[in-house]
N, C-alpha and C positions, 0 to 999 in steps of 0.2 A: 779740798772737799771736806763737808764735816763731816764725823762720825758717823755710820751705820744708824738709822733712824730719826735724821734729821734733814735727808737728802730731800725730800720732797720741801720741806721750807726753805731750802737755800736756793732752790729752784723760785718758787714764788718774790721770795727777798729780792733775787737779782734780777729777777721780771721788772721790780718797780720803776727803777730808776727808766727804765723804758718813756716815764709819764712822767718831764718835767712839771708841768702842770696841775696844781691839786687838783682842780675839778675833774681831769682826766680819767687821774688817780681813784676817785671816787668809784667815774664809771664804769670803770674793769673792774675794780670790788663788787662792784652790783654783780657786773655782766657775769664773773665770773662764778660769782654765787649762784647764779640763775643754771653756766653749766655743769656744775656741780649738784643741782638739785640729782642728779643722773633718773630724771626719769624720761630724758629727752626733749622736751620740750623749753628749750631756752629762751621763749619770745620774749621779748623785751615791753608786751603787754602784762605782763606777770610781775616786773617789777614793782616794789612799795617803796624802796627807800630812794629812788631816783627816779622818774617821770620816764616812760617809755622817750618821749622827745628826746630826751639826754643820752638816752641809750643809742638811740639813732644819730642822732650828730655824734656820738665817740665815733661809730661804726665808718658813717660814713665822711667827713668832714672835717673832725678834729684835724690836728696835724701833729700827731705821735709818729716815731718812727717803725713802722712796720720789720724793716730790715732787721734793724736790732733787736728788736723784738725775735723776728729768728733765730740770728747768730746767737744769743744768750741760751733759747732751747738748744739748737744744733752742739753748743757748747759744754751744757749738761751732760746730753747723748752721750758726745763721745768721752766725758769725764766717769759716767757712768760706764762702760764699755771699758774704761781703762779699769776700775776696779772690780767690774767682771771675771779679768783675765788676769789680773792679780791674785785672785781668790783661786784661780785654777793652774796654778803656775806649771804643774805637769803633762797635765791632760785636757788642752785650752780646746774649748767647744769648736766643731766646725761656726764656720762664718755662712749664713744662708742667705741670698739677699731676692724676696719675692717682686715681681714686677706684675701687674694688673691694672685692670682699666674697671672702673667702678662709676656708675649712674645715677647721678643726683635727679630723678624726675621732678618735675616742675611743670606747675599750667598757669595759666595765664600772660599778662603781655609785658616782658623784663626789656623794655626798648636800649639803655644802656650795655645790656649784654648780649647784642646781637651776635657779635662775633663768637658766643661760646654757648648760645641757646643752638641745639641742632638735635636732629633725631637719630641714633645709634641704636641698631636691634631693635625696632619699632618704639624705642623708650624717648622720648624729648624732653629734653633739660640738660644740664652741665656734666661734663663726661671727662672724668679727671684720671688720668695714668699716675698710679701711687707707686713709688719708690718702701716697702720694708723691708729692714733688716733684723736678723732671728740671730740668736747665739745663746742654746740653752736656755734657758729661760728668760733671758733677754729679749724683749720684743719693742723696737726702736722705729717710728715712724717717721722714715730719711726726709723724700722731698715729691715735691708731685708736679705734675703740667698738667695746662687744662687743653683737652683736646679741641681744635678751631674750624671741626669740619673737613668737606671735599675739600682736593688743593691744596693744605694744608698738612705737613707730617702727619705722618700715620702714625697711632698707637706707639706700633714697632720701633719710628726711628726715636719720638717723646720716651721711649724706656732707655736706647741706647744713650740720648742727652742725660737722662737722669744717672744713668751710671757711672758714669763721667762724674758726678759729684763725689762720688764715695771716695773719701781721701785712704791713700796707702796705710797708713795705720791700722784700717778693719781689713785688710786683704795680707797685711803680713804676716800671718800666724803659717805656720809648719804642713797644717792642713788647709789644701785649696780651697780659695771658698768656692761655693753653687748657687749657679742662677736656678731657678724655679719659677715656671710661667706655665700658663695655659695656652692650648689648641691657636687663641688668637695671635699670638707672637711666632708663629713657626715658620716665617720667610724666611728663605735663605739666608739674607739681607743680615737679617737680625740674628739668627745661628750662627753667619760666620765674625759678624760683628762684637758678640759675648765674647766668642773665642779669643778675637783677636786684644781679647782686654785682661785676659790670663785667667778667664776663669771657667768654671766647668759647667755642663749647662745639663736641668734634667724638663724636659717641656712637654706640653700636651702633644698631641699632633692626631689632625684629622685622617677617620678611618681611609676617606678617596685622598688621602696623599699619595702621589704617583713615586716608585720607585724606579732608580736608572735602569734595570731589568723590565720594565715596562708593567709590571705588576703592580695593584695597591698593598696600600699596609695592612687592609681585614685577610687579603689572601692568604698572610704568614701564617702557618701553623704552629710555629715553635716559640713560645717566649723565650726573648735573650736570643732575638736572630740578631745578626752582622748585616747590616745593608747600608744603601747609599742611597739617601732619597734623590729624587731627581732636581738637578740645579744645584746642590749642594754637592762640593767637593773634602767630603768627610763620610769617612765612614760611623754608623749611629748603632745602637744596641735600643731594639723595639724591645716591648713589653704591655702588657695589657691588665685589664683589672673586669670583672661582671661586677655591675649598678643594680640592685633587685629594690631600686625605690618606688618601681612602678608596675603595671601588670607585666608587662615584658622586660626581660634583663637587656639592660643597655651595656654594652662594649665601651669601653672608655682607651685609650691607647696611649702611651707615654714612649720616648727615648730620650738619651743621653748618648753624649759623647763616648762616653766611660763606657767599657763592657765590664757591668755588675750581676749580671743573670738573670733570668725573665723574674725570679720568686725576689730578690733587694731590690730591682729595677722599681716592679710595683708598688712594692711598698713605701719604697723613695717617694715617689711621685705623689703619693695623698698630702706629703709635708707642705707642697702650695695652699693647703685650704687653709695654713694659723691666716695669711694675708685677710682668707674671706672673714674669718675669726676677728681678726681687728673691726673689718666694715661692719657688719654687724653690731662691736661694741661703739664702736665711734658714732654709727649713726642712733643706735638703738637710747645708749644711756646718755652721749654728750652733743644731738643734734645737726650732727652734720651737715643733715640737707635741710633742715627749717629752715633756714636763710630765707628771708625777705625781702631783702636791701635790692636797691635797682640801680648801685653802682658799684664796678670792678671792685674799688678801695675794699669796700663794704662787705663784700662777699668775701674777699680775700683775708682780710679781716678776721670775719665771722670763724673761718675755715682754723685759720691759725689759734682763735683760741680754744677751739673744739679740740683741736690736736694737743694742747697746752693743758684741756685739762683731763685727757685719757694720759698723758707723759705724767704728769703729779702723780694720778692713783697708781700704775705702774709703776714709778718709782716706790712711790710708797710700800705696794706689793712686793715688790723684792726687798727689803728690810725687814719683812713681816717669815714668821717663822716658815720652814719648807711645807708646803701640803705635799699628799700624795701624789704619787704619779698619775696625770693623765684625767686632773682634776680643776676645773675651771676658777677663777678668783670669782669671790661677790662683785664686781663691779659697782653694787648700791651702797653696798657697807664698805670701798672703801673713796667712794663719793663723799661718803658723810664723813671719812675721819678726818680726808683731806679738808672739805669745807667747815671743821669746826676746828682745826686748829691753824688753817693763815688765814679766816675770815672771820671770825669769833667775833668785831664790831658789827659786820654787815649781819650776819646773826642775828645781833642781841637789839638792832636798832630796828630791823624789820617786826620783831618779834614785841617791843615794845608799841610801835604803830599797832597792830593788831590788837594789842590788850587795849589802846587805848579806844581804838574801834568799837572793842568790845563795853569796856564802860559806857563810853557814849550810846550804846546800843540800850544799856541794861536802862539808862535814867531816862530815856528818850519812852521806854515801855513799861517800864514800874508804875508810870501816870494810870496807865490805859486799865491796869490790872486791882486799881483801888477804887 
């Protein structure tokens, strides 16, 4: 690994070799420029220095390896992660690993991706269960499934597949890691499934969950009660939180395994929303869901270099000096540092097209003005 502030170009550098291909090569310069501009909008209509068509055949048609394409990110992660814990050789961050199901809405008619256009929570379009994982200011975006409908794994058991990827090395530190999941994850199935993989689990859980005493969970009066929900052969420490986002305060409910007290319970619990934090940045600045494309390859694709280029500025942001606590990154400013130092050609050729635009503009109307 090189040096502290060079991490995000060694990331890019060993991206390349991905595209034996010059021309390839090219297009992921473009493309990547494009998701880099972070203002979300990466269409491949936007492009100057390579013809949207070219954009579109990388995406969908080339024949790059997508695989390696991963293993080289997954590969950073966890290089990055190794010098995380280096850096803290005393007091190594808990390991927090979020699981969620996040909604790429979508209209119109995507005929190749029948199998993964469907409607969830009244939302229709592509509905992806995302694997993060947190460690101090580490924020690492593991692996995701797309969800494929009725008949089809639920949510729940797509989060227990993805955890299964997480290799021993982020699970060996001294402190347990913690799963983190909302209200949607709270089967049985799936609580004793976490468990059974060594790790600690703190979830949402709906207010009519039925307890084995035959009561719900809004009847508890005491945060940091001891129960047994029902079907579940574990005993859970509830806890609750008031929402005052709306004219009426909303009850929100969490438990874990762990008896932590009703007052750390709750406040445990809000740590699930860095996941929603990512979706936000992912779709907001690096275009998650524009996706256009009307084949798997395509989309899958797209998906991976969105992730590829929230991993750059992230890396980059952790080489960058410490902010305060409890303070968000520019995301736009560090869009641009990352896109002006591994794409300084694409840059500088786009930016010449325009000048030259521009000249042809000025002689083409100088006529008109004499």
């Amino acid at each position: 690994m090189n040096p502290k502030g060079q991490r995000s170009r060694q990331l890019y550098s060993d991206i390349l070799p991905c595209f034996t291909c010059k021309q390839h090569r090219a297009s992921f310069e473009v493309f990547l420029d494009l998701m880099l501009d972070g203002s979300g909008t990466p269409l491949p209509a936007r492009a100057t220095v390579k013809s949207p068509s070219a954009i579109s055949r990388f995406l969908n048609h080339s024949t790059w390896n997508t695989r390696q394409f991963c293993r080289v990110m997954r590969e950073h992660a966890l290089a990055t992660f190794r010098d995380h814990w280096r850096g803290a050789p005393h007091q190594r961050p808990r390991v927090d690993l979020l699981v969620d199901l996040t909604s790429l809405e979508k209209s119109g008619k995507f005929a190749e991706l029948a199998g993964w256009m469907h409607t969830y929570h009244g939302v229709r379009g592509v509905h992806l269960v995302v694997l993060y994982v947190c460690c101090g200011t580490l924020r690492l975006p593991w692996a995701f499934q797309v969800w494929r409908g009725k008949g089809t794994p639920s949510p729940a058991q797509l989060a227990l597949k993805l955890l299964r990827t997480v290799p021993q090395e982020l699970l060996a530190g001294k402190r347990r890691p913690r799963l983190h999941a909302d209200g949607g994850f709270e089967s049985a199935g799936f609580i004793q499934g976490v468990l059974a993989l060594g790790l600690d689990i703190v979830i949402g859980v709906r207010c009519a969950r039925r307890l084995s005493d035959g009561r719900q969970v809004r009847d508890l009066m005491v945060r940091g009660s001891l129960v047994q929900p029902k079907g579940l052969h574990q005993t859970m420490c509830v806890s609750w939180v008031w929402l005052y986002r709306n004219k009426e305060p909303e009850q929100r409910f969490v438990m874990s395994n762990l008896d932590l007290g009703g007052v750390y319970l709750a406040r445990l619990g809000k740590r699930r929303w860095r996941i929603e934090a990512f979706f936000k940045t992912v779709k907001g600045r690096f275009g998650l869901e524009r996706f256009a494309q009307h084949s798997k390859q395509g989309v899958l694709r797209w998906w991976c270099l969105s992730g590829l280029a929230f991993l750059l500025c992230h890396i980059e942001d952790l080489d960058l000096p410490l902010r305060p606590p409890d303070t968000w990154p520019n995301w736009g400013d560090l869009a641009r540092t990352v896109r002006f130092s591994c794409l300084p050609e694409v840059r500088r050729q786009a930016l010449l097209l325009e000048l030259n635009a521009l000249d042809a503009f000025r002689h083409a109307y100088s006529p008109l003005q004499t």
